[in-house]
C-alpha positions as CSV (number, residue, x, y, z in Angstrom):
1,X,157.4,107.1,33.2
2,X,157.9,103.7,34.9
3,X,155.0,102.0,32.4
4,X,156.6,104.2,29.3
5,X,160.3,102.6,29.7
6,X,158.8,98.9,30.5
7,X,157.2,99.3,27.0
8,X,160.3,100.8,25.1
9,X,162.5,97.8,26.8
10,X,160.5,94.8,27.7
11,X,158.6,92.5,25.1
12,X,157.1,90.4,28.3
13,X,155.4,92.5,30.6
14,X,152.2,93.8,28.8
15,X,152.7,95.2,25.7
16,X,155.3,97.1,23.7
17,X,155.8,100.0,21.8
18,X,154.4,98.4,18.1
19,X,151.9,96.7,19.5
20,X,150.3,99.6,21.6
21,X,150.9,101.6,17.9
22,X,149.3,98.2,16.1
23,X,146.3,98.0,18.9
24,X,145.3,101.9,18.5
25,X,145.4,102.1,14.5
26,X,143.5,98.4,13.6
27,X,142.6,96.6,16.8
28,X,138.9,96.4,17.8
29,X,138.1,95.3,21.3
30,X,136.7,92.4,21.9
31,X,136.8,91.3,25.2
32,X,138.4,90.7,28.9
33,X,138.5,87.9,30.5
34,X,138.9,87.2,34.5
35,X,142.4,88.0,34.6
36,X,142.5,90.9,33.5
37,X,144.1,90.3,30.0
38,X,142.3,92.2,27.0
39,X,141.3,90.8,23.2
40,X,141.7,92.5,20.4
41,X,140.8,91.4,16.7
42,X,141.6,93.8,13.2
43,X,143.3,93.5,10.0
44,X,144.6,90.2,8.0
45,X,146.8,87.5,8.8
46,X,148.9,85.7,6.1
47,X,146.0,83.0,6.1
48,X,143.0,85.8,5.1
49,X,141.9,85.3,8.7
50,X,140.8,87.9,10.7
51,X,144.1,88.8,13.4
52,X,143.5,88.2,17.2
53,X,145.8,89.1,19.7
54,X,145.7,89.5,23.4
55,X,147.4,92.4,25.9
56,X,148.1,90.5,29.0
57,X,147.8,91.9,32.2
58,X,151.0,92.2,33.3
59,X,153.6,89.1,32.1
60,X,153.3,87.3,29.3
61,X,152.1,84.3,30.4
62,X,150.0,82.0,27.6
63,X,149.2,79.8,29.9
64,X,146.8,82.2,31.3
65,X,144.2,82.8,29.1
66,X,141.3,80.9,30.1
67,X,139.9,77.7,27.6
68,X,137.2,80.0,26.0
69,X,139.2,82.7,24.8
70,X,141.8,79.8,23.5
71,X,139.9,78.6,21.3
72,X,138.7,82.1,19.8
73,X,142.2,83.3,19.6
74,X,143.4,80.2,17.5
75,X,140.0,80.4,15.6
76,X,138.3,77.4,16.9
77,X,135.2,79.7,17.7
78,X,134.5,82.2,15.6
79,X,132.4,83.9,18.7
80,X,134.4,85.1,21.9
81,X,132.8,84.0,25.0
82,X,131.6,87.8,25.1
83,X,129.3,86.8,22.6
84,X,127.9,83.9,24.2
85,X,126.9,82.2,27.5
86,X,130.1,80.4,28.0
87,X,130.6,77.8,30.5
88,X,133.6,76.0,31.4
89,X,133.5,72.0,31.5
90,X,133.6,70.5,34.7
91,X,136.7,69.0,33.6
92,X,138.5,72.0,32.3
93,X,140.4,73.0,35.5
94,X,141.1,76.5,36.7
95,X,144.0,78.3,35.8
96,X,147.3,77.8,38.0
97,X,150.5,80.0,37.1
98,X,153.3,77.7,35.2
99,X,156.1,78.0,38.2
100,X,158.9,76.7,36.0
101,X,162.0,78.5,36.8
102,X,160.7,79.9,39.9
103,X,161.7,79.0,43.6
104,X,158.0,77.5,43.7
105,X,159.1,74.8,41.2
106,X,158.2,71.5,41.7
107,X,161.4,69.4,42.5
108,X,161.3,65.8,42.9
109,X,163.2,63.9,45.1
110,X,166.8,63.4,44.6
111,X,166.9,66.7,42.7
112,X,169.7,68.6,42.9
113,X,167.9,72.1,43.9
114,X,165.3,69.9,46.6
115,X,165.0,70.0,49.9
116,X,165.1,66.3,50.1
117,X,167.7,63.2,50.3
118,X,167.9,61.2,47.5
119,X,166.5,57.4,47.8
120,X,168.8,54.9,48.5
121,X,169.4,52.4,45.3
122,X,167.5,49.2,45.9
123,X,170.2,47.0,44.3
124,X,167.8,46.1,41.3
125,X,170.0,48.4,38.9
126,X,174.2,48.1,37.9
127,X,175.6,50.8,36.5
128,X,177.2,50.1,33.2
129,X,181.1,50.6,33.1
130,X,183.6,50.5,30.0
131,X,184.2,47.0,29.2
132,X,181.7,45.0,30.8
């Protein structure tokens, strides 16, 4: 019941309503990657491309698909690292979770929701004021 109302009244957590109704009548599986989040491909965009989409597992988060599937689910690559022996770059780094807007957020200092105090002004700066 719990999984039934997320998908009636969330659009971020998984998948919703039309898109579980989209996925069963013209979405072919394609893949999963690490994560968890599943790859679908069927029907026609606007562009006469063939449509990929992806049901992540759990929030919405497009940071999180790894850089193989990005580039076959913006048509890069026309074969899903399924398809292939895909290897990441050394220099492509593994995924880390965007914390924006979470208490985890990275806050310099001097920012107003840090922990730290804000650095004295060295004296190499004046403030403008009206007139001057």
């Amino acid at each position: 019941m719990k999984k039934f109302l997320l998908q009636v009244f969330t659009w971020w957590n998984g998948q919703n309503l039309n898109t579980r109704f989209h996925t069963w009548r013209k979405g072919k599986r394609v893949g999963e990657d690490e994560f968890g989040n599943v790859y679908y491909e069927g029907g026609v965009d606007s562009e006469g491309r063939t449509r990929r989409w992806v049901i992540y597992n759990g929030y919405s988060e497009a940071s999180a698909i790894p850089p193989g599937w990005h580039g076959w689910i913006h048509h890069r690559v026309d074969v899903p690292p399924t398809g292939e022996d895909y290897k990441p770059y050394e220099w492509q780094k593994p995924y880390q979770p965007n914390l924006t807007g979470t208490p985890a957020a990275y806050r310099p200092k001097g920012s107003i929701l840090g922990t730290g105090h804000r650095p004295q002004v060295t004296g190499d700066y004046d403030a403008w004021t009206p007139g001057s």
